[in-house]
DSSP file (Angstrom, degrees, kcal/mol; ACC not computed):
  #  RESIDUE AA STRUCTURE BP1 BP2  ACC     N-H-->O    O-->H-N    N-H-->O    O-->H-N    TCO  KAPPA ALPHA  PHI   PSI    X-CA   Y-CA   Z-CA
    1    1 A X     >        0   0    0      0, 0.0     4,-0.9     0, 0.0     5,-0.2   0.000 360.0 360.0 360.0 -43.4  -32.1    3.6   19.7
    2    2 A X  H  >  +     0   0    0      2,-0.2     4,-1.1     1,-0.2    33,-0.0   0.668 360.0  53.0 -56.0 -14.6  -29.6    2.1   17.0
    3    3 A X  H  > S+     0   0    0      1,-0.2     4,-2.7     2,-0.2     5,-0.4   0.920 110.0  48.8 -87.5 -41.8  -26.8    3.9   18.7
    4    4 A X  H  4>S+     0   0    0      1,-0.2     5,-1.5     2,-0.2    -2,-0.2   0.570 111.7  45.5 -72.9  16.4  -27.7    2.3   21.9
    5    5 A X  H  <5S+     0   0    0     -4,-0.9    -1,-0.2     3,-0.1    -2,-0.2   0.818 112.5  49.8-107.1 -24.7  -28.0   -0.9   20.8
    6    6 A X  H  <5S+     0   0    0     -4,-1.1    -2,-0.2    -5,-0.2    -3,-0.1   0.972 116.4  44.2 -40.1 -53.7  -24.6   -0.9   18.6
    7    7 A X  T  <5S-     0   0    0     -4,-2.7    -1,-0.2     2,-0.1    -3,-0.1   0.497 118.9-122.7 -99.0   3.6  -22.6    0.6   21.8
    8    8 A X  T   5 +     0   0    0     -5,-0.4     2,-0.4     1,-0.2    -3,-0.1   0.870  63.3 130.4  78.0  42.7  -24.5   -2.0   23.7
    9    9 A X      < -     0   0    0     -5,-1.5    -1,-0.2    -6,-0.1    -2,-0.1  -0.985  61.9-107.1-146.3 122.0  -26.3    0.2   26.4
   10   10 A X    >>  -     0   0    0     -2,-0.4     4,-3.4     1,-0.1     3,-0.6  -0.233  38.4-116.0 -43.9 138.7  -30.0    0.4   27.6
   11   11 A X  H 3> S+     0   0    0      1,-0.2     4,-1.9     2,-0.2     5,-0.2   0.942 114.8  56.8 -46.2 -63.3  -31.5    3.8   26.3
   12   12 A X  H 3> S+     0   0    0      2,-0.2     4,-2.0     1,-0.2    -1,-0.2   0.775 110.6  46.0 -34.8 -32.1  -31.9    5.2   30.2
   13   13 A X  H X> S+     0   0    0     -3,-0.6     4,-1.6     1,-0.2     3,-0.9   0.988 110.4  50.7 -86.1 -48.7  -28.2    4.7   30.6
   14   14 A X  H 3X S+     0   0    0     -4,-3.4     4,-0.7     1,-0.2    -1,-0.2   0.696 116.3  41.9 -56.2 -25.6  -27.4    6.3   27.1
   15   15 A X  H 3< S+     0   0    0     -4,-1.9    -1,-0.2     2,-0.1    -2,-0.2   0.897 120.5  48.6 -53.4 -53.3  -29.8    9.6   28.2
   16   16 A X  H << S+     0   0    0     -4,-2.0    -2,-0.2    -3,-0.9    -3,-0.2   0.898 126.0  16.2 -46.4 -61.8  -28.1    9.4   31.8
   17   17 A X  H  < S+     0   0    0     -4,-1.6     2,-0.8    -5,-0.1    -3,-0.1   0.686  99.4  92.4-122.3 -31.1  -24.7    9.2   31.3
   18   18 A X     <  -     0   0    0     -4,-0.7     5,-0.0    -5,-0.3    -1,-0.0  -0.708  67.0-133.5 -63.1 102.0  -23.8   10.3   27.5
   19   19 A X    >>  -     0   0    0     -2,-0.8     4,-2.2     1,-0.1     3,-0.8  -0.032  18.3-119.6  -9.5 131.5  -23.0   13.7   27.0
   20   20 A X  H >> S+     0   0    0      1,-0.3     3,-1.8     2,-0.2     4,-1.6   0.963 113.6  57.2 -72.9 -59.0  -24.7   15.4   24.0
   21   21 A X  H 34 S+     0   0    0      1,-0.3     4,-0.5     2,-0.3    -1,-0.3   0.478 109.2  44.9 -45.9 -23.5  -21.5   16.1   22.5
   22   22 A X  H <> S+     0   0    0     -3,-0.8     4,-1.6     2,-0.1    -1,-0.3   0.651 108.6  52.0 -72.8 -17.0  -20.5   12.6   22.5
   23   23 A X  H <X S+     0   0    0     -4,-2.2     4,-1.0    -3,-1.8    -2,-0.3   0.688 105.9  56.7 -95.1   4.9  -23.4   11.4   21.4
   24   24 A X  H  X S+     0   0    0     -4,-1.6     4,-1.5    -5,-0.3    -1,-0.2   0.856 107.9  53.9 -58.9 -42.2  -23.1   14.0   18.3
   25   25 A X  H  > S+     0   0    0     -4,-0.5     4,-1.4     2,-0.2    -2,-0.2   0.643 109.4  42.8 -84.4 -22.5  -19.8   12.4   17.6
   26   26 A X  H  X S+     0   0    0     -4,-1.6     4,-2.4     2,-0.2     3,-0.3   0.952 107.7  58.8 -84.5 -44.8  -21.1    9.0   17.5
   27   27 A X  H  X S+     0   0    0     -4,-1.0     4,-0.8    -5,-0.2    -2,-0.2   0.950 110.9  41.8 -11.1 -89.5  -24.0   10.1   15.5
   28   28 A X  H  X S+     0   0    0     -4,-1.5     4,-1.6     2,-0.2     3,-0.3   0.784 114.3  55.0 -52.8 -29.4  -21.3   11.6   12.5
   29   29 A X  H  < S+     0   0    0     -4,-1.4    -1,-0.2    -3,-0.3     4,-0.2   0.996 108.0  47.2 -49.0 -63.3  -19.0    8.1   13.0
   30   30 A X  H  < S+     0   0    0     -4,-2.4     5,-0.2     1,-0.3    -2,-0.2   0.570 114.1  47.5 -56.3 -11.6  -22.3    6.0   12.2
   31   31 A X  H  < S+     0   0    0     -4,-0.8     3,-0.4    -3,-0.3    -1,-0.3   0.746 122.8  36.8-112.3 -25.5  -23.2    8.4    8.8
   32   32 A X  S  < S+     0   0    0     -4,-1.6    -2,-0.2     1,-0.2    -1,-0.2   0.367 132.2  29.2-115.0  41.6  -19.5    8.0    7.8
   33   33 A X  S    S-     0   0    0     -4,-0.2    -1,-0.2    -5,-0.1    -2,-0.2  -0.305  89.9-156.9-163.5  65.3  -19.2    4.1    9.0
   34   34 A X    >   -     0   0    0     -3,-0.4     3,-2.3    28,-0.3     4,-0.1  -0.318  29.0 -90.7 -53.6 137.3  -22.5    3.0    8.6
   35   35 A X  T 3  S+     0   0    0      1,-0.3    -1,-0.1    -5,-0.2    27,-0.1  -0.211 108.5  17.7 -65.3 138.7  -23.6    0.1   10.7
   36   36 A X  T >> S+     0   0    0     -3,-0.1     4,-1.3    -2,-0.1     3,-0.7   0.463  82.6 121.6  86.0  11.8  -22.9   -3.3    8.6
   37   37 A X  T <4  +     0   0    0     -3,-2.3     4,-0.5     1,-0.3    -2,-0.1   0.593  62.9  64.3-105.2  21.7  -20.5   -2.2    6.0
   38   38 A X  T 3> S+     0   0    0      2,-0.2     4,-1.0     3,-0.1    -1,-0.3   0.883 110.5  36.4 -32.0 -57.5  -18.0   -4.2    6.7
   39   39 A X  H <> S+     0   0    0     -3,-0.7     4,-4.4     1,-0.3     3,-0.4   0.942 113.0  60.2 -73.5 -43.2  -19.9   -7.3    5.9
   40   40 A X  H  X S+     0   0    0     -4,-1.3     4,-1.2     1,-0.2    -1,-0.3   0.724 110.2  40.4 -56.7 -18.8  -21.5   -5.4    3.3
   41   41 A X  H  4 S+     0   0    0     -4,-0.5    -1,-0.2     2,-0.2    -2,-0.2   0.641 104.3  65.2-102.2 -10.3  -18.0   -5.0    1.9
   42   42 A X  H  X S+     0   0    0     -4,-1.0     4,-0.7    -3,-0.4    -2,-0.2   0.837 107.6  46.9 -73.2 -34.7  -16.9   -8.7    2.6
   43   43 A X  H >X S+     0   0    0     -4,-4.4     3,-4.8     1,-0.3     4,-0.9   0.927 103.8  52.8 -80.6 -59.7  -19.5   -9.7    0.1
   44   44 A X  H 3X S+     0   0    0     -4,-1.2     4,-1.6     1,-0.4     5,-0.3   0.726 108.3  59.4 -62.7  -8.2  -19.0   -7.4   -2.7
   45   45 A X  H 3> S+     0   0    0      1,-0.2     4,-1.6     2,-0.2    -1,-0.4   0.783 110.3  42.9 -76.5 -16.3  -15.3   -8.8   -2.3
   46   46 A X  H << S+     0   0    0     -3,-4.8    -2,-0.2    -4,-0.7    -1,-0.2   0.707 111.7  47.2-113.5 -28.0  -16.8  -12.0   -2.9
   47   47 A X  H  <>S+     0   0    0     -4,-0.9     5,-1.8     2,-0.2     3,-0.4   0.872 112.6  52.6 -74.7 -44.8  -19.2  -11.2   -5.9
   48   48 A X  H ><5S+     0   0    0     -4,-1.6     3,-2.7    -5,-0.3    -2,-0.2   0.996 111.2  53.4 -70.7 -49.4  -16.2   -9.4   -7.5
   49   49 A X  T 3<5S+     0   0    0     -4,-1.6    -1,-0.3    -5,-0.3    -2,-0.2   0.796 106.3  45.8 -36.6 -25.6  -14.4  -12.9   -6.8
   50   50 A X  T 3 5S-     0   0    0     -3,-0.4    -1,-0.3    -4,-0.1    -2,-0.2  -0.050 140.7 -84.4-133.8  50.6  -16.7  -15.0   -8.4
   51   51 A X  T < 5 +     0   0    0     -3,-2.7    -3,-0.2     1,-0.3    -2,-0.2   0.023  69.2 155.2  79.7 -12.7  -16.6  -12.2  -11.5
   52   52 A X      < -     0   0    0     -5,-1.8    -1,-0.3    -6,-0.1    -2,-0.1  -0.217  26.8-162.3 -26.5 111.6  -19.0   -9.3  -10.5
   53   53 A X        +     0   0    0      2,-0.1     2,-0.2    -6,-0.0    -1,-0.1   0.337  54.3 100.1-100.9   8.9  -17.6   -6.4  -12.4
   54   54 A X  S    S-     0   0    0      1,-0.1     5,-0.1     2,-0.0    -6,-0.0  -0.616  79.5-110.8 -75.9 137.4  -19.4   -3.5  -10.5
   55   55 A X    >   -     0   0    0     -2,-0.2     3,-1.1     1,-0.1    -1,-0.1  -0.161  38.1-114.8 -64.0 167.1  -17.2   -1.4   -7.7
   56   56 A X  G >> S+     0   0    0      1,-0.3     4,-1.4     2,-0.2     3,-1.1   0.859 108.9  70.0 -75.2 -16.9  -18.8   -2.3   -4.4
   57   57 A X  G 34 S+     0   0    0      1,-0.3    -1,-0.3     2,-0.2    -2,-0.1   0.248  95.2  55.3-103.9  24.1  -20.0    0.8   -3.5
   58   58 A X  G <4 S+     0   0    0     -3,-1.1    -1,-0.3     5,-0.1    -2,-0.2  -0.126 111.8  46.9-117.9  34.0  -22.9    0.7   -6.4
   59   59 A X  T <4 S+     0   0    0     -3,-1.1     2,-0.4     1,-0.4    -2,-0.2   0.273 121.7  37.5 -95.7 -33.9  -24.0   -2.5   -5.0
   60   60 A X    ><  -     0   0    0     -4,-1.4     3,-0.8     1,-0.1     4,-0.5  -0.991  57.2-167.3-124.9 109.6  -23.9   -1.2   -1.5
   61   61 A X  G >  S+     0   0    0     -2,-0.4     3,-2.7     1,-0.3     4,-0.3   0.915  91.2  68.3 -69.0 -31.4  -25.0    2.2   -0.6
   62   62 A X  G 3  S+     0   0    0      1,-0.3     4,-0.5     2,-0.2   -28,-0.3   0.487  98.9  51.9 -52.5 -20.7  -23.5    1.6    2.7
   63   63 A X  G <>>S+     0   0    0     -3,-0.8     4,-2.0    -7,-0.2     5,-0.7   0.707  88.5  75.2 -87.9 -34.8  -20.1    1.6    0.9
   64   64 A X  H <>5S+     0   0    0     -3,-2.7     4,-1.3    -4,-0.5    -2,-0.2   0.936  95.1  52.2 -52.8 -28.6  -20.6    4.8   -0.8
   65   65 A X  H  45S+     0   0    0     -4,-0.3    -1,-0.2     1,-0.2    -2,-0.2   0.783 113.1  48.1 -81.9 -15.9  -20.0    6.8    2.8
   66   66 A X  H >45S+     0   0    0     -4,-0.5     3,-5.8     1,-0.1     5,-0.2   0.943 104.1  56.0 -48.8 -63.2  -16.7    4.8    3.2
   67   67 A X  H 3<5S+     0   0    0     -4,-2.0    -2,-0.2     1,-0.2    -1,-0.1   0.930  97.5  69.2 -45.2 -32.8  -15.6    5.4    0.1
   68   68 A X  T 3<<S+     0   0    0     -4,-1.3    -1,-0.2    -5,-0.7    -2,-0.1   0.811  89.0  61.5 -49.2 -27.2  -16.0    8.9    0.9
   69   69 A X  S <  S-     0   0    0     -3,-5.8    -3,-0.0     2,-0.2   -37,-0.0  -0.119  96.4 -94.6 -93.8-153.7  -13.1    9.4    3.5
   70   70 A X  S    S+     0   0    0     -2,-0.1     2,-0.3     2,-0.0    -1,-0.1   0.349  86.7  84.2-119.2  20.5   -9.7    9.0    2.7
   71   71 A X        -     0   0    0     -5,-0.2    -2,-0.2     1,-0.1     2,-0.2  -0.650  61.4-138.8 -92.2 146.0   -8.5    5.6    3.5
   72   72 A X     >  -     0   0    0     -2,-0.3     4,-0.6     1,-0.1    -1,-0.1  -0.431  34.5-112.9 -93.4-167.9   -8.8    2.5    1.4
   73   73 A X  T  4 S+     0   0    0      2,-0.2    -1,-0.1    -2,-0.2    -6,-0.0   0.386 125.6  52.0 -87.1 -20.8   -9.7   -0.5    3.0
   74   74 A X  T >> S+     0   0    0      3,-0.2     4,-3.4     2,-0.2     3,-2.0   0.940 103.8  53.7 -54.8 -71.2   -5.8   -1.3    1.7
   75   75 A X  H 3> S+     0   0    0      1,-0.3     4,-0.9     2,-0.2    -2,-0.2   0.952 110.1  50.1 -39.9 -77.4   -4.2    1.9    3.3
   76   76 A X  H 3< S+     0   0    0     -4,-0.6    -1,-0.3     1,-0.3    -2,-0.2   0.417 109.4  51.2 -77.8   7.5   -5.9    0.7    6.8
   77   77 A X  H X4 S+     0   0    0     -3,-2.0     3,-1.9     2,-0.1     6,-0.6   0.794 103.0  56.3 -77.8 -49.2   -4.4   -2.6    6.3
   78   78 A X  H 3< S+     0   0    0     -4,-3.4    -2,-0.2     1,-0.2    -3,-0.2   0.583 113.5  48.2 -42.4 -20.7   -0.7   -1.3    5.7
   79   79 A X  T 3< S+     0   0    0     -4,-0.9    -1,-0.2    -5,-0.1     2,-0.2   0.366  95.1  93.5-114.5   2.8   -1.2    0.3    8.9
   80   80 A X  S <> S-     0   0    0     -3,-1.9     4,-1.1     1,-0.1     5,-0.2  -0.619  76.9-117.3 -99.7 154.9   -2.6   -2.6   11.1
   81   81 A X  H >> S+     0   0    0      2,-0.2     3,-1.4    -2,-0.2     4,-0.9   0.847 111.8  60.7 -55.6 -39.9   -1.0   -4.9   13.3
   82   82 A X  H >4 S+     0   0    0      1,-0.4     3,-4.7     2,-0.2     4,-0.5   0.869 104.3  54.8 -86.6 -57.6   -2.1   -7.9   11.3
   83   83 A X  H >> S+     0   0    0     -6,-0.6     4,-1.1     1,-0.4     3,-0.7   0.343 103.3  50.3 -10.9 -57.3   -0.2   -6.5    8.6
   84   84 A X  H << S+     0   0    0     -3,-1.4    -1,-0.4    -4,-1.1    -2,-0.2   0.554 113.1  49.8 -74.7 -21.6    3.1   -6.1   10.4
   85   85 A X  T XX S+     0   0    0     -3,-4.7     4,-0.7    -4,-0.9     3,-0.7   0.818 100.6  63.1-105.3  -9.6    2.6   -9.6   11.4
   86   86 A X  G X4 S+     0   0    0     -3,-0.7     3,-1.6    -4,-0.5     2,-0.7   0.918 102.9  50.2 -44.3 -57.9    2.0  -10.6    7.8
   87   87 A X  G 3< S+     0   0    0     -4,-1.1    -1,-0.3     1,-0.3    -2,-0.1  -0.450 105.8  59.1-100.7  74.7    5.5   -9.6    6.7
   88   88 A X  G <4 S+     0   0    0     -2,-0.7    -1,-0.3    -3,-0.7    -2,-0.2  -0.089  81.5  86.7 -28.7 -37.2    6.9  -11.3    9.2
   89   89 A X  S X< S-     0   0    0     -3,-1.6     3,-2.6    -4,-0.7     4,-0.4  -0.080 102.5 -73.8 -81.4-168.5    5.8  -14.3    8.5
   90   90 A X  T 3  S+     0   0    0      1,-0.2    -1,-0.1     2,-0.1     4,-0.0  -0.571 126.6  11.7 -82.2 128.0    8.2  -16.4    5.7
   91   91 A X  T >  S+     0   0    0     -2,-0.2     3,-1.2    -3,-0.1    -1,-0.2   0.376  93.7 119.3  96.2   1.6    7.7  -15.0    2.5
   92   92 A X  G X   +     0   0    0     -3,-2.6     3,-3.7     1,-0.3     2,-0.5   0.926  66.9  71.9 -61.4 -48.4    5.6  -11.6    3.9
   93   93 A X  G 3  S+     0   0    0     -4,-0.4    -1,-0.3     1,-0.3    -6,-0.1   0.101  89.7  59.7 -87.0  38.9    8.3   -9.4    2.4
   94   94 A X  G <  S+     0   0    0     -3,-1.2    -1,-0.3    -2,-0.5    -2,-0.2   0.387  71.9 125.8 -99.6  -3.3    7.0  -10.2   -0.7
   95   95 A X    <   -     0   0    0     -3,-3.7     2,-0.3    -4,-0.2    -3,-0.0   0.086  41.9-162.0 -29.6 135.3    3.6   -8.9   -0.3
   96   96 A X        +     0   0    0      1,-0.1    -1,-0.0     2,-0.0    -3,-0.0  -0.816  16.0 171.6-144.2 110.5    2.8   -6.6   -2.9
   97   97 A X              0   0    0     -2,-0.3    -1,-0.1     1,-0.2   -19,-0.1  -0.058 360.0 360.0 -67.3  -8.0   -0.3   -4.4   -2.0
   98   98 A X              0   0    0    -24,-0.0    -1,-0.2    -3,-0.0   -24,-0.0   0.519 360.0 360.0 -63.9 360.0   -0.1   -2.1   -4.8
């Protein structure tokens, strides 16, 4: 039920019309991008801001299966459009991401 209500789809449709082999692959997305940790990782940005010295993903379990793959949350900014449009703007190509 949690997948159809993420992908935004009545249960009958998701039985009907989803293949079991997509809905395997959304299954394995959701265990290694568990639902909410985005937000969950917008706060620990925000604890560590106002001097919380813990990594985020022992506040948040939901962070430990991020932390798991091989991207940072850094690494998939360097690669996003708003990046590109970051150093573009005056004074972007001195971003320093390191």
């Amino acid at each position: 039920m949690e997948v159809a209500y993420h992908l935004h789809m009545p249960l009958y449709q998701l039985y009907a019309e989803m293949p079991y082999d997509e809905l395997a692959m959304w299954f394995a997305y959701f265990e290694r991008r568990p639902i909410g940790w985005r937000d969950d990782l917008r706060t620990a940005y925000l604890l560590s801001s106002n001097g919380d010295k813990r990594k985020p993903d022992a506040i948040f379990p939901s962070l430990q299966a991020v932390s798991k793959t091989n991207r940072t949350p850094i690494e998939s900014l360097k690669t996003s459009y708003l990046f590109h449009k970051m150093l573009g703007a005056i004074g972007g190509d001195k971003l320093d991401l390191s």
